[in-house]
Phi, psi and omega in degrees: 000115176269121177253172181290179180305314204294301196289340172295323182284346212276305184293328175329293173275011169272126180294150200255124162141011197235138169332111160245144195233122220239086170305131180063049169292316232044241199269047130072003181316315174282324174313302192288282221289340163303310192314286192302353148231070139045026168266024121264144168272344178220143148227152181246064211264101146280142174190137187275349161310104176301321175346285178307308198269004144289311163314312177296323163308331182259007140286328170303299171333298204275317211254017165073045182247027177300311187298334194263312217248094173274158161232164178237152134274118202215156168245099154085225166258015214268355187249354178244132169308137186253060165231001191263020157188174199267322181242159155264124160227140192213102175238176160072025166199143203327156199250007167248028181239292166330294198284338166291333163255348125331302189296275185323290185287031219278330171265329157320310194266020162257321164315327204272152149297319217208146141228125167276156178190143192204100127323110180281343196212159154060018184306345193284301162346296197282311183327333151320308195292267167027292178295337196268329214260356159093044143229167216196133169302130144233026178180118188232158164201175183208140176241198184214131164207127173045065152064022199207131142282143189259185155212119107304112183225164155250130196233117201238155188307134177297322194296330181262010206248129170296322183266155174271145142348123172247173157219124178271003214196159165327166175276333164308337167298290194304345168293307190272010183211311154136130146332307148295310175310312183268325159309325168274316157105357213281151186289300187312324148318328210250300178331323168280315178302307154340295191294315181278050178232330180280329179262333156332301183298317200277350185274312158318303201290344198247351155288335191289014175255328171269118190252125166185138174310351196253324223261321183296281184326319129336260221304311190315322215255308170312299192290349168274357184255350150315291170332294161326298186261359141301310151339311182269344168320317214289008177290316180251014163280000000 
């Protein structure tokens, strides 16, 4: 199984010899491919779609992982036990849909060693919850596939972690840019950041054409995400 760039850094960071329950598999890619190189001894591919999870079922199939590769139909964790499995992983969807099913599966996922997780949105969001719920990042990266930046993070319980979180900056940087990220220096952040610092100034210029309380309230909200992503720039100076 050749995966994209996006799902490959996702598989990266899952650890190998341990259960995995692969939430919102759509067509099961990341499932077949832990299987088939044996960094899962199990998968478990929830998907609240029947659709989606036929299709997974006959990819599972086609590549003879039936045996290794269960599917449920779940909304979310609501079909999985919080003994069945080590890691979570969960992509490829919004990041206040995440923390909702997080939220909702809250003993599944105190249960788990790790959760990967690759937000599509709102990354600051789950980095929050992540932090509120007593876990700690200890590994992130970002890619770039077909023109769309990515965010991946791995996230393991703060009680088992030797080191305390440091922050060198607000905890608020480290929510909207990833911590590990900014702190690494990584090139594919200061490309994003760079890019979105570029459609802002261009969003400002075209407000500045316009006077109205809804347009100032605007401006107001563009120059603190301005504000912001200079603040991650400084990482890299």
């Amino acid at each position: 199984m050749q995966l994209t760039k996006r799902l490959q850094a996702v598989a990266d960071f899952v650890s190998s010899g341990g259960r995995v329950a692969d939430v919102g598999c759509d067509h099961a890619y990341i499932s077949i491919y832990l299987a088939e190189n044996k960094i899962a001894r199990s998968v478990i591919a929830l998907d609240i779609n029947k659709g989606p999870l036929e299709r997974a079922k006959a990819n599972i199939e086609k590549y003879g992982l039936d045996r290794i590769i269960e599917t449920r139909l779940s909304d979310g964790l609501q079909r999985l036990k919080p003994d069945e499995a080590d890691s979570i992983v969960i992509a490829g969807m919004g990041g206040a849909l995440m923390v909702k099913i997080l939220s909702e599966g809250h003993k599944v996922m105190h249960a788990a060693k790790e959760l990967i997780l690759q937000p599509q949105s709102e990354i600051y969001k789950v980095r929050e919850f992540i932090d509120r719920q007593q876990f700690t990042i200890i590994a992130e990266n970002m890619v770039i596939d077909e023109g769309k930046y990515y965010f991946v993070m791995k996230a393991v319980d703060a009680a088992g972690c030797k080191e305390p979180q440091k922050y060198l900056l607000s905890k608020r940087e480290h929510f909207h840019f990833g911590r590990l990220l900014l702190e690494k220096r990584h090139p594919v952040l200061k490309s994003y950041l760079l890019w979105e610092l570029g459609i802002c100034e261009n969003i400002l210029q075209a407000l500045e054409k316009e006077d109205s309380s809804r347009t100032s309230d605007r401006r107001d909200e563009i120059n603190e995400r301005i504000g912001l992503i200079r603040c991650g720039l400084k990482y890299y100076s």
